[in-house]
N, C-alpha and C positions, 0 to 999 in steps of 0.2 A: 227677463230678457232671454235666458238660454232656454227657456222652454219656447217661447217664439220663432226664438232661427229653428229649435228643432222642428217645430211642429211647421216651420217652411221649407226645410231641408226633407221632410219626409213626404210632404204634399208634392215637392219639386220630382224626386226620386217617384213616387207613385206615377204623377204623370210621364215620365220618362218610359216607366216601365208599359204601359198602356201603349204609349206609340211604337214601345217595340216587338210588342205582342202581334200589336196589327199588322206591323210591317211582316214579322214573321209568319204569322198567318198567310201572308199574300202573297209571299213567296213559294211558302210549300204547298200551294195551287199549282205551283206550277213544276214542282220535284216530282222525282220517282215515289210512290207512294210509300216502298220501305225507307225513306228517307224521314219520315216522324219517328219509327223506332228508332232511330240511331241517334235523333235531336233530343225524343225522351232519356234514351240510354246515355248518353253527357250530361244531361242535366245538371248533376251532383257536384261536378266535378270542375264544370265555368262555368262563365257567368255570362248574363244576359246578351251582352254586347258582342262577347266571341261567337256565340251561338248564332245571332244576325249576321259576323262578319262573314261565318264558315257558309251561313245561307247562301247570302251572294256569290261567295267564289265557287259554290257547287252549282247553283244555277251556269255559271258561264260553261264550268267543264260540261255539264250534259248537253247544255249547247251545243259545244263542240264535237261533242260525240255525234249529234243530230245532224250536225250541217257534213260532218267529214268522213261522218260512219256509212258505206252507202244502204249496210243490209238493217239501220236504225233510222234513214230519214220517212219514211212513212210512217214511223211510229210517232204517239205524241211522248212525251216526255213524262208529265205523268204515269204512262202505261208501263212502263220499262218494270220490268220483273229485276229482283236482286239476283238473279243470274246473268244476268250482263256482265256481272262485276268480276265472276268467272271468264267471261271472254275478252276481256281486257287484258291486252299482253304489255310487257316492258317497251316495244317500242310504239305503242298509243301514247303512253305518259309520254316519252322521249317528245313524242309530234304534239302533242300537246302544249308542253313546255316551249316548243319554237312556236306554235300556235299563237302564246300569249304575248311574242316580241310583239304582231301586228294584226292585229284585226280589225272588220268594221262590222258593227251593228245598227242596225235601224240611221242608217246616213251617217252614223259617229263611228270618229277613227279609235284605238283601244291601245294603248302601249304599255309593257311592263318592262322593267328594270330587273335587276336579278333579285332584287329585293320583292318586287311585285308577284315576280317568279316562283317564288319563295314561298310565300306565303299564300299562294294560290295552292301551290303543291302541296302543305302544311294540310289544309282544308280537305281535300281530297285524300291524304294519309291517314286521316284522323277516320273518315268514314271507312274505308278498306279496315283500320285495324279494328275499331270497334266490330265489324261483321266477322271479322278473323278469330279473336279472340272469342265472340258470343261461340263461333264451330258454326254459323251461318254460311261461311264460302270458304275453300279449301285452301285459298293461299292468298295471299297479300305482295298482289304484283309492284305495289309502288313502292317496297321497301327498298326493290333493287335499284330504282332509280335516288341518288342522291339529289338532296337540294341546292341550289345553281347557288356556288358559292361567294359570299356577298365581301365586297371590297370595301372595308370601312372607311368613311370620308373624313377627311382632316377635319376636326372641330372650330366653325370657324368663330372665334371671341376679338372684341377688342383688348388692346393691350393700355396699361395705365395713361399711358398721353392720350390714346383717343377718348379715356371716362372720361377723363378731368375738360377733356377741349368741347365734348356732348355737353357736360351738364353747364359748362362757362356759356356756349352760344343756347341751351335752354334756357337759359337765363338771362340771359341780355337781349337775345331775339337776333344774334349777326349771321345777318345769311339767310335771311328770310325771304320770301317774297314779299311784296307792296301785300299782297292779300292776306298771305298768312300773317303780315304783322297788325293788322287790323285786330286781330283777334287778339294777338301774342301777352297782351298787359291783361286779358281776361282769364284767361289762361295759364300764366307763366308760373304762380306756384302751383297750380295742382299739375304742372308737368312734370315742374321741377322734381313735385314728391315722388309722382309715380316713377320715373326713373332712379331719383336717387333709393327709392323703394324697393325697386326691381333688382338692380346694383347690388343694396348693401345686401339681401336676405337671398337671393336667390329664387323667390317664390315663384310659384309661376304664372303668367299671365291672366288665365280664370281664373287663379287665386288672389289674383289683385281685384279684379271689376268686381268679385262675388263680397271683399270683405262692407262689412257696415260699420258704423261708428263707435259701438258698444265691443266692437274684436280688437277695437287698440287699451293698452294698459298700459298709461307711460310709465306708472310706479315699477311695475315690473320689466317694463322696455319687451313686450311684447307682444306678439300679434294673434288671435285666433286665426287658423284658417284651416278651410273645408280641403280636404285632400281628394286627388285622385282613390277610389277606391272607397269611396262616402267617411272617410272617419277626419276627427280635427284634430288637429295640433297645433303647438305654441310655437311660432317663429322668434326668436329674438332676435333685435335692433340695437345697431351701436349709435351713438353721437351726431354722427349724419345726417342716419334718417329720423330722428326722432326731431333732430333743429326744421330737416323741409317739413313734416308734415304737422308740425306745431307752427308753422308759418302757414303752411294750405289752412288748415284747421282753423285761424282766426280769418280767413278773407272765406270760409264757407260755412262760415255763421251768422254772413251778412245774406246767405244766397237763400231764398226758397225753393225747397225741391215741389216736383211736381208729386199731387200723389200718391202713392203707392211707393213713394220714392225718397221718403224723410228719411231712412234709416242709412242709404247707402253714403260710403263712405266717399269715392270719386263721380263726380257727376259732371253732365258733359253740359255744353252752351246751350242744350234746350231744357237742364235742369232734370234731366232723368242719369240713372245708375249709368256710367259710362262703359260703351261694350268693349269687347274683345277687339273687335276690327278698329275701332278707334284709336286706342292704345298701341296698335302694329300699327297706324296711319301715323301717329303721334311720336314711335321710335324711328321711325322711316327719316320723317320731317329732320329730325334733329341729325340723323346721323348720315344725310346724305351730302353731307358739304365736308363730312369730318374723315371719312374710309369709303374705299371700293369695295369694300366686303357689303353682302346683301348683309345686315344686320335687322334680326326680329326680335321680338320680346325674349322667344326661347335662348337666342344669341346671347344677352344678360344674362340670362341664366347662366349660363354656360360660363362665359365672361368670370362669373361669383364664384360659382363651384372649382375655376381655374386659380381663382385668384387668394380662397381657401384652402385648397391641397398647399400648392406653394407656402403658403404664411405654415400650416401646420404639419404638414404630412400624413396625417391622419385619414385615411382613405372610408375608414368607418364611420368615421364625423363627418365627414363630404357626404356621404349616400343618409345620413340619419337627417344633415339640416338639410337635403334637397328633395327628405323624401321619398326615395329609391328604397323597393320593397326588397329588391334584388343588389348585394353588394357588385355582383358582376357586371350590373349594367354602369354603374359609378365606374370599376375599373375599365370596360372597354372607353369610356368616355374621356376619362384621364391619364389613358394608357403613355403615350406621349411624355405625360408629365414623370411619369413613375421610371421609363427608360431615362431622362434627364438626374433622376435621381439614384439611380444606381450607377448611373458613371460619375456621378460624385462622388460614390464612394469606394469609387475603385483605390481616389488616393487617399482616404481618412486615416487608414492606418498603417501606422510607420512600423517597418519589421527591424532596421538600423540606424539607430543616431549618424 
């Protein structure tokens, strides 16, 4: 069984890696030609996907350069010598960065957020230092510009009335439409599970559609699952989840999956592995009668990992069962919670009887 999923987990990844080869390929058709050195020269150091992201947001900057530079628009893009990168001054970036609030391309309008911003300008930093560093170009004009500083958004989760009120009307069907209840009694435990699933572990939503039937182990109440960043780990499950999905689990042994499709664990009304977009159709469903908050799968998420720090305080444990390579990103995420708990303890300790 584990040499199976691996050797589909490895096949899955190989294909992955093939379409981003090509993509990448077809991008740097269309880059300044020192721009391969600088794709080889990272190589080492990230990974396949940042390298595609960094493609794209440098295609846009040379763009820009193209459309706004007057003494580069008869150049092609391609052609651009890595001396440009020398006549790039502090306020090109500056214009650049207002560049990206609005633009249009080929009939499409283009908008960035300071986060967008950000990370376009990330892309663009990373080439200047790489050439800086090799002693290719004499200075590294983008360090003087800072990254447009991003506003962190309130985390938005439900609070324990709205789980319990989600998974009461997933279950009963109240508040359905005449259409969606059509379906709702074919449906109604493997909802049940994948929510109450989602809830109790935290997982995250490609981590739910991806597991198979052979990644649950009630003896040990836990779950295999494929992590961000291709490695697995062991989810444990409390009382909960283990009662819905031993209730999904006897009404999906009546069901025949379609080929290629016996092994997965959630499957959807036409009997194939059920996707991602389903699942966020499926959270929507239920929780749009229950809060005014946009609530997504990742929103559970969130929801878990809030509803975890609180029971323990444990900030290390938060980022180990959600996952997080990075403990900082668990802290900006639960920041909120951690200020609630320091003014708790403003009065725990008595200096006079």
């Amino acid at each position: 069984m584990g040499t199976s999923r691996e050797a589909k987990t490895e096949k899955y990844a190989r294909a992955q890696e093939i379409r981003n080869t090509r993509k990448m390929r077809e991008i740097l058709e269309g880059l300044p030609r020192f721009c391969r050195q600088y794709f080889r020269g990272i190589e080492e150091t990230t990974g396949a996907r940042t390298r595609l992201a960094y493609a794209y947001d440098l295609r846009v900057f040379f763009e820009f350069l193209q459309n706004e530079n007057s003494s580069l628009k008869g150049q092609e893009i391609r052609d651009y010598p890595l001396g440009i990168l020398e006549q790039i001054g502090k306020e090109d970036i500056e214009e650049y960065l207002e560049y990206l609030s609005y633009y249009e391309k080929d009939g499409q309008i283009f908008t960035n957020d300071a986060r967008g911003k950000a990370r376009k300008l990330s892309a663009v930093r990373s080439m200047f230092k790489y050439f800086y560093t090799s002693e290719l170009i004499s200075r590294d004009v983008t360090a003087l510009v800072p990254l447009p500083k991003l506003h962190e958004k309130p985390i938005i989760r439900l609070d324990s009335e709205e789980v319990e009120t989600m998974l009461d009307k997933a279950d009963s069907g109240a508040d359905l439409t005449k259409a969606q209840l059509r379906f709702h009694e074919k449906t109604r435990l493997r909802d049940v599970a994948i929510l109450t699933l989602l809830l109790g572990t935290g997982i995250r939503v490609s981590e739910c559609v991806g597991l198979d039937l052979d990644d649950i182990d009630f003896k040990e109440k836990g779950l295999r699952v494929h992590r961000k960043g291709g490695y697995e780990a062991i989810v444990y499950f409390g009382d909960e989840v283990e009662e819905a999905l031993q209730d999904y689990l006897e009404a999906r042994r009546q069901i025949l999956p379609k080929e290629g499709h016996e092994k997965a664990l959630f499957l959807s009304l036409q009997n194939r592995r059920i996707t991602v977009r389903a699942v966020e159709n499926l959270v929507k469903k239920y929780t749009r009668t229950v809060t005014g908050k946009n609530i997504t799968p990742h929103k559970l998420r969130s929801t878990y990992g809030t509803s975890l720090y609180r029971e323990t305080g444990d900030i290390y444990l938060v980022a180990d069962v959600l996952g997080h390579k990075d403990i900082n990103t668990t802290r900006r995420h639960y920041a909120a919670i951690e200020e609630d708990r320091r003014r708790m303890a403003a009065n725990k300790v008595t200096l006079r009887e």
